[in-house]
KETOR-57311 format. One record per residue (C-alpha): residue in three letters; x, y, z. Coordinates in steps of 0.1 Angstrom, whole numbers, padded with zeros to 4 digits, m for minus. Layout:
! residues N
SITE res    px    py    pz
SITE ALA     X     Y     Z
...
This chain:
! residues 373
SITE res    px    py    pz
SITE UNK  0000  0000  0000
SITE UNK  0012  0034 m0007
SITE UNK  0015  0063  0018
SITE UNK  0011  0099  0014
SITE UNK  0048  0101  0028
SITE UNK  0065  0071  0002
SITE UNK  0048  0095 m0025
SITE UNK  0064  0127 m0013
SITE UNK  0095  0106 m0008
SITE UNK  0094  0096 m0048
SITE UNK  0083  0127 m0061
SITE UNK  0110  0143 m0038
SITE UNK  0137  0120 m0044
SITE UNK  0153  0128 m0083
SITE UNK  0151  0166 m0075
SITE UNK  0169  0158 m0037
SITE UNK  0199  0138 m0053
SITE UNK  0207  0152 m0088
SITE UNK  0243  0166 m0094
SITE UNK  0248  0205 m0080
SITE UNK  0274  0219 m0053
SITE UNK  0247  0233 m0033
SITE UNK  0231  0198 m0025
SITE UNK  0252  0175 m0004
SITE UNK  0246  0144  0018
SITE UNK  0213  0137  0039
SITE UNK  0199  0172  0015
SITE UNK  0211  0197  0039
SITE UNK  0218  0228  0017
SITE UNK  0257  0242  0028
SITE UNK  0263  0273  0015
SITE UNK  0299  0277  0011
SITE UNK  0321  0297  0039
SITE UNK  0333  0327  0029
SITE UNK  0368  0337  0037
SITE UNK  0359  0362  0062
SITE UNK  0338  0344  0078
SITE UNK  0363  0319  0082
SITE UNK  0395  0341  0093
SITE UNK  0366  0355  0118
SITE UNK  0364  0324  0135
SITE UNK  0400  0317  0134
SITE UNK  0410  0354  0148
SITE UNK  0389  0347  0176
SITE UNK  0398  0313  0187
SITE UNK  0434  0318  0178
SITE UNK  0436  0348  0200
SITE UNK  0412  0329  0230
SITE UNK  0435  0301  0226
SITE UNK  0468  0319  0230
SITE UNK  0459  0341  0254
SITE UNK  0437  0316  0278
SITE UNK  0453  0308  0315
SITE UNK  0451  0279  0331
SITE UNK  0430  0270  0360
SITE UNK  0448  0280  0398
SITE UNK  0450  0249  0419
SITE UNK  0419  0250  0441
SITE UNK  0401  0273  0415
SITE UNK  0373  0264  0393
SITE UNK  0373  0277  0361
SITE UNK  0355  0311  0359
SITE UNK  0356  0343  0337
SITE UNK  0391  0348  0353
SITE UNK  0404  0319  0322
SITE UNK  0389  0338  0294
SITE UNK  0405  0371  0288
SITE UNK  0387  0393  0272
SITE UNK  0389  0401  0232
SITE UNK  0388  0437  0220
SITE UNK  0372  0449  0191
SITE UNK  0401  0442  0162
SITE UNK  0405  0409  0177
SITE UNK  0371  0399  0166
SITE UNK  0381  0401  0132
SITE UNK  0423  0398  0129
SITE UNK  0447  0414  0104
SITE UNK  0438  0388  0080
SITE UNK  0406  0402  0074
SITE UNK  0408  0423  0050
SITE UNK  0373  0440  0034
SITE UNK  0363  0427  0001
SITE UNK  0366  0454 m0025
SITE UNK  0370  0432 m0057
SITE UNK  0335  0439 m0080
SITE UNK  0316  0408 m0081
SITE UNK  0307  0397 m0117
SITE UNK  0273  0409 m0127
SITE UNK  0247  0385 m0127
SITE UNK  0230  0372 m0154
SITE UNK  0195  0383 m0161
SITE UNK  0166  0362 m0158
SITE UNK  0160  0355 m0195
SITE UNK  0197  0348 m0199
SITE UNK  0199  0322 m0170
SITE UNK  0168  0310 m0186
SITE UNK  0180  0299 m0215
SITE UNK  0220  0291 m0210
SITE UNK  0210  0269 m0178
SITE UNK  0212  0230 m0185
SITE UNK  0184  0210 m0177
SITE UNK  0201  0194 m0145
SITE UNK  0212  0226 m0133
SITE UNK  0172  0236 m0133
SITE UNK  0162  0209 m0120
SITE UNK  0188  0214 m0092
SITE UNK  0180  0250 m0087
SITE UNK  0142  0239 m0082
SITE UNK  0151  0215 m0055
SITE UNK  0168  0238 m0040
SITE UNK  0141  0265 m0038
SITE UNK  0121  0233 m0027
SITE UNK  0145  0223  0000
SITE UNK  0144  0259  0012
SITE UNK  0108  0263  0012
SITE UNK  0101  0232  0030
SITE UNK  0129  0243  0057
SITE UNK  0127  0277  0062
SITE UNK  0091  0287  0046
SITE UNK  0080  0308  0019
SITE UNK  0101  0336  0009
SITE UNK  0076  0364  0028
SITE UNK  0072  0344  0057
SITE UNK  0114  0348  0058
SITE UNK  0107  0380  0052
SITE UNK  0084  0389  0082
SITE UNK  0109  0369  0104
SITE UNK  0135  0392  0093
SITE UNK  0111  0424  0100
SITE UNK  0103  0407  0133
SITE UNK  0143  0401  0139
SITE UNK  0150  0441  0131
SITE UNK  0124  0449  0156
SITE UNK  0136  0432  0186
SITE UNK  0166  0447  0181
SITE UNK  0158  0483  0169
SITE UNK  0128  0487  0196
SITE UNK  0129  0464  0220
SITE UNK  0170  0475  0230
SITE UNK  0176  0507  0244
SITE UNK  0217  0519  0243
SITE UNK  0243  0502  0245
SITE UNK  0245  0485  0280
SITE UNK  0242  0451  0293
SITE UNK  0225  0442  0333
SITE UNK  0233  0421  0351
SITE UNK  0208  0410  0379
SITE UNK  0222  0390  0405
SITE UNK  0195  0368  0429
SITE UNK  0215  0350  0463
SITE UNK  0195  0329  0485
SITE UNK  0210  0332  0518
SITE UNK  0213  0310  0545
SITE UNK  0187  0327  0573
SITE UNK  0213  0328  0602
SITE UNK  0241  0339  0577
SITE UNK  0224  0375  0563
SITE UNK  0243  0398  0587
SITE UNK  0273  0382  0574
SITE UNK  0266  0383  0544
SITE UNK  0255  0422  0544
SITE UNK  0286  0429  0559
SITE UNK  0305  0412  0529
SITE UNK  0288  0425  0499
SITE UNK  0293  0460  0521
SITE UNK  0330  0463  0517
SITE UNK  0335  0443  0484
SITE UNK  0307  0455  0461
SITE UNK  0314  0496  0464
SITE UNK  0351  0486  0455
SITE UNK  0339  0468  0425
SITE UNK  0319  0501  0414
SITE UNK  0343  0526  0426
SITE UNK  0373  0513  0401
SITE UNK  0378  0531  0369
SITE UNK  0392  0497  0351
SITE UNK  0358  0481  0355
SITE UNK  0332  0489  0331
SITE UNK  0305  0487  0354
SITE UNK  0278  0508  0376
SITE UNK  0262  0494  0408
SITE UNK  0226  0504  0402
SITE UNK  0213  0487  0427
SITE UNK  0214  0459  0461
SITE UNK  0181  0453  0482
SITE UNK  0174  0427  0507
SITE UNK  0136  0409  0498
SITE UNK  0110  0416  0524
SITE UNK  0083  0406  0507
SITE UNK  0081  0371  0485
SITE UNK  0113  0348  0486
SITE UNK  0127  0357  0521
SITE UNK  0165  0358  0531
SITE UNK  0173  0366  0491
SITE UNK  0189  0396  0484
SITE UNK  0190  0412  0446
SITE UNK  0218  0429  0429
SITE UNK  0218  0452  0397
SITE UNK  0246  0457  0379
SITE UNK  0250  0480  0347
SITE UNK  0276  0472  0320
SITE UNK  0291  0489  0293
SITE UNK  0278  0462  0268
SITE UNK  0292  0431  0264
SITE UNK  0324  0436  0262
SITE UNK  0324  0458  0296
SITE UNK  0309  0423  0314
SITE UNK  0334  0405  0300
SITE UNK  0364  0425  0310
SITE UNK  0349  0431  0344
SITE UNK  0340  0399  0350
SITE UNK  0380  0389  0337
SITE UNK  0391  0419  0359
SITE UNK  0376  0405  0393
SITE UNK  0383  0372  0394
SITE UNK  0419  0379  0386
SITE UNK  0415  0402  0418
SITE UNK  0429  0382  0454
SITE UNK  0404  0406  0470
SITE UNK  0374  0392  0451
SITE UNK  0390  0358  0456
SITE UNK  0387  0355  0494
SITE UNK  0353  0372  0488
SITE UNK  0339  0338  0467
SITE UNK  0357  0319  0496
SITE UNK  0342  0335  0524
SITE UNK  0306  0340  0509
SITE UNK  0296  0308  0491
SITE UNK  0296  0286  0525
SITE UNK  0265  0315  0535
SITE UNK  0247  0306  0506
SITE UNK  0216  0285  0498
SITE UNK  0219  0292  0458
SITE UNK  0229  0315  0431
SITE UNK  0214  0332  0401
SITE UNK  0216  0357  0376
SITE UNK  0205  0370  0343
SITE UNK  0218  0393  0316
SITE UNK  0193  0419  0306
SITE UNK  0190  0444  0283
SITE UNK  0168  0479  0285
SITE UNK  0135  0482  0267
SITE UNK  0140  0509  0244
SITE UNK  0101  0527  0255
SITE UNK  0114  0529  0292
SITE UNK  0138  0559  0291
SITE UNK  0168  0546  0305
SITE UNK  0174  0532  0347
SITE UNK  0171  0553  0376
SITE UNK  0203  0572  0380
SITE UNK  0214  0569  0419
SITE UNK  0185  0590  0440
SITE UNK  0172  0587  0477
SITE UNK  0132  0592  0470
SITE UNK  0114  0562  0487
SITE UNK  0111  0537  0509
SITE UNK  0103  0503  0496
SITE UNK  0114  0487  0462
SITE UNK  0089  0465  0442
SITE UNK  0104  0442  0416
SITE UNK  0080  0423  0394
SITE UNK  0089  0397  0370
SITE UNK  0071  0385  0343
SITE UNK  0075  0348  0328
SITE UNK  0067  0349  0292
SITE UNK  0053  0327  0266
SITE UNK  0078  0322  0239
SITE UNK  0075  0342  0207
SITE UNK  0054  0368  0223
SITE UNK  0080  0392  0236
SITE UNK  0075  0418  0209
SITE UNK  0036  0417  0215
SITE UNK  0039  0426  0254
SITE UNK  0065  0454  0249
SITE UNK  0042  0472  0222
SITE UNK  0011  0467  0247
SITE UNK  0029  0478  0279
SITE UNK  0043  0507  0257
SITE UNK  0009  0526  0253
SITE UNK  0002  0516  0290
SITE UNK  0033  0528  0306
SITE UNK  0025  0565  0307
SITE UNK m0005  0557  0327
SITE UNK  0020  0539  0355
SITE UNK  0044  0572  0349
SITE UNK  0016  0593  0365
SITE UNK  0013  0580  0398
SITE UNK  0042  0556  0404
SITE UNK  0079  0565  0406
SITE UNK  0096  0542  0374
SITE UNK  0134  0524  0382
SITE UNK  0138  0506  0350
SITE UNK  0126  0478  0331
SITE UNK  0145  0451  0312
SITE UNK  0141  0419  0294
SITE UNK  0161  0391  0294
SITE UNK  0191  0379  0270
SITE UNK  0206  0352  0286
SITE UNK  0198  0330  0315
SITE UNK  0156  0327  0323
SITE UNK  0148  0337  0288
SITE UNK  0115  0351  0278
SITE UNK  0115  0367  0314
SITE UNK  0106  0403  0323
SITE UNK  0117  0426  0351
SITE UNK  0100  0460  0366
SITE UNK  0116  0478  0393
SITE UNK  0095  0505  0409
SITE UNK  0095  0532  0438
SITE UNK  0072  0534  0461
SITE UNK  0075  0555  0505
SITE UNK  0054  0520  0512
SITE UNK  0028  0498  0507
SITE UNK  0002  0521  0513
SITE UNK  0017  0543  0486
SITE UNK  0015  0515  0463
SITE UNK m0018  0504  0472
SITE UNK m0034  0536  0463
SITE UNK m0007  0546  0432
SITE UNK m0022  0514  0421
SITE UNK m0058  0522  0426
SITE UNK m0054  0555  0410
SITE UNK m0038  0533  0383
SITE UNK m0073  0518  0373
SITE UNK m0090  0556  0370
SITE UNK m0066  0564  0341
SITE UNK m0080  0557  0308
SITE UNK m0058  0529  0288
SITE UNK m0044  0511  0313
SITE UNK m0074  0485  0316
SITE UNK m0068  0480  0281
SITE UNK m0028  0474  0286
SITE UNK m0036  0450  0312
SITE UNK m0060  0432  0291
SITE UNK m0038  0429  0265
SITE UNK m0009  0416  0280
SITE UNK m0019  0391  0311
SITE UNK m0030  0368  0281
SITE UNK  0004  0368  0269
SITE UNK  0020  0360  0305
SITE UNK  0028  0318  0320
SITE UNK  0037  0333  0351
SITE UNK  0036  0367  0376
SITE UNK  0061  0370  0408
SITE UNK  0061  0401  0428
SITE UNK  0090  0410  0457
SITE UNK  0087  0438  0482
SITE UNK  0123  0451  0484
SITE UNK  0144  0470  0510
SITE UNK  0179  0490  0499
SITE UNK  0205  0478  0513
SITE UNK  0231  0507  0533
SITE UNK  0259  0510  0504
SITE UNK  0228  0508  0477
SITE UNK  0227  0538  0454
SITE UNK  0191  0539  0453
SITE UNK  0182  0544  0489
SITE UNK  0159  0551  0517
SITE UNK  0144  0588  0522
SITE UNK  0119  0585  0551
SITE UNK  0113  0623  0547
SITE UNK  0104  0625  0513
SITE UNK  0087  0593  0518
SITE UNK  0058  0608  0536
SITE UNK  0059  0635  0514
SITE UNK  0048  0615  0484
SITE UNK  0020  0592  0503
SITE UNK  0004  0629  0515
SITE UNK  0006  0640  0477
SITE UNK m0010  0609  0468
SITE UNK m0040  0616  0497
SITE UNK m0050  0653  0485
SITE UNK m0050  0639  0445
């Protein structure tokens, strides 16, 4: 008996193997590598190789073995630009009619092959529209954050505060590391006896060469000796800006109490949220006090963070309330709680050293603003 699929298979089969250099073994198309491409890899991993240390006894490995490339690395002195003028294709009449049979009957297999692999030409098309929009609107700037969760062990918090105390300013405070301390607080609210760290980067590269900085450091060293015995677990995430937010808090002392809320996204629908919460945001910007919002790049992808302000939970309750009187914002929420798996929300307290901080003052000073609107 014959199946839909052993029909495919013998209709499919004379255009899968006849003769072209584009159709190789098991019909994966393999476009050829071009010689950049190829001296790009080799710079790179030539210069990694050359330049990686080995391990300390006692050490695991760690950022401290990979040293950090800098831009003409990436690419080598063997990569030159290519200014020769390609020959000038032939038109489609003339291809037409000088193409041999086999080679038609290989360049239709391997329109078929591409089809059936990567869709119709406009469907690649709106992936690549979709592609230039996560980067061109979703991205704000240039830097990379870094946010840092540690679940410490309950009896082990003022020793752990006291740690991050001295080593963490040190890390911000030197000019050779390309990073910001944004933020540390101490949850309240939500997963008790974990404390949150944000870190700002200048890109990539500024992680990697702090990252190669530090653990090169003996200071930082006795640090990770000292501080991993008062810890229950580790996580973090590399995050970028959204592009609609405006940019993170620069250090201020206006409130109280720190919310973070993190959204668990389903996959694919990243774009969707951001250009719902976008027409929503200015609603929040009205009666709530914004720290920054990011999404994440690597780590818990499809993952959302929002950092707000608040003097204290009655100041969110009713910044919230006043929330729901603003016209759009039922709409935003509508919009985008379909799109979410999963919600977390954690009450927040600065840490001493934090540059966003604590302002009991002006604290009571917002909540009565809050009262007389």
């Amino acid at each position: 008996m014959t199946t839909p699929l052993s029909s495919a298979r013998h209709v499919l089969q004379p255009l899968l193997f006849c003769t072209s250099p584009r159709i190789v073994h098991h019909t994966r198309v393999i476009p050829a590598r071009t010689a950049g491409a190829s001296c790009l890899r080799k710079a790179c991993f030539s210069m990694s190789a050359f330049t990686r240390e080995e391990s300390k006894p006692g050490r695991v490995p760690s950022f401290g073995n990979v040293p950090p490339l800098y831009k003409g690395h990436y690419f080598g002195p063997e990569v030159e630009p290519d200014v020769t003028e390609a020959e000038p294709e032939p038109s489609t009449e003339e291809s037409t009619t000088t193409q041999s049979k086999p080679a038609k009957v290989a360049a239709g297999a391997n329109r078929l092959i591409k089809s059936f692999l990567f869709g119709t030409e406009e469907s690649r098309k709106e992936q690549e529209v979709l592609e230039r929009s996560y980067s061109t609107q979703l991205m704000r700037g240039k830097y990379v954050h870094e946010i840092a969760f540690h679940q410490v062990k309950p009896e082990c918090s003022p020793k752990y505060v006291n740690l991050i105390s001295e080593i963490y300013p040190q890390i911000a405070a030197d000019p050779l590391n390309k990073v910001h301390l944004v933020g540390s607080w101490r949850c309240v609210v939500g997963d008790l006896d974990t404390f949150v760290t944000i870190w700002e980067y200048n890109g990539y590269a500024g992680f990697h060469e702090t990252y190669y900085r530090i653990h090169s450091d003996h200071k930082f060293i006795d640090y990770l000796g000292k501080v991993r015995p008062l810890l229950r677990s580790r996580h973090t995430n590399l995050m970028q800006e959204f592009s609609f937010w405006g940019g993170t808090a620069a250090p201020r002392d206006l409130g109280g109490i720190f919310e973070l809320r993190t959204y668990d996204l389903q996959p694919g629908r990243l774009l969707e949220w951001e250009t719902s919460w976008q027409k929503g945001i200015e609603c929040r910007r009205q009666v709530m006090e914004p720290v920054g919002a990011w999404f994440t790049q690597l780590g818990s992808l499809n993952t959302v963070h929002h950092l707000w302000q608040f003097a204290d939970l009655e100041h969110r309750k009713l910044s919230r309330e006043k929330c729901w009187e603003l016209p759009g914002w039922a709409d935003t929420v509508h919009d985008t709680v379909k799109l979410i798996n999963k919600m977390d929300s954690k009450i927040l307290v600065a840490l001493p050293f934090s540059p966003l901080k604590v302002s009991s003052f002006l604290s009571h000073i917002c909540v009565c603003f809050l009262l007389i609107l």
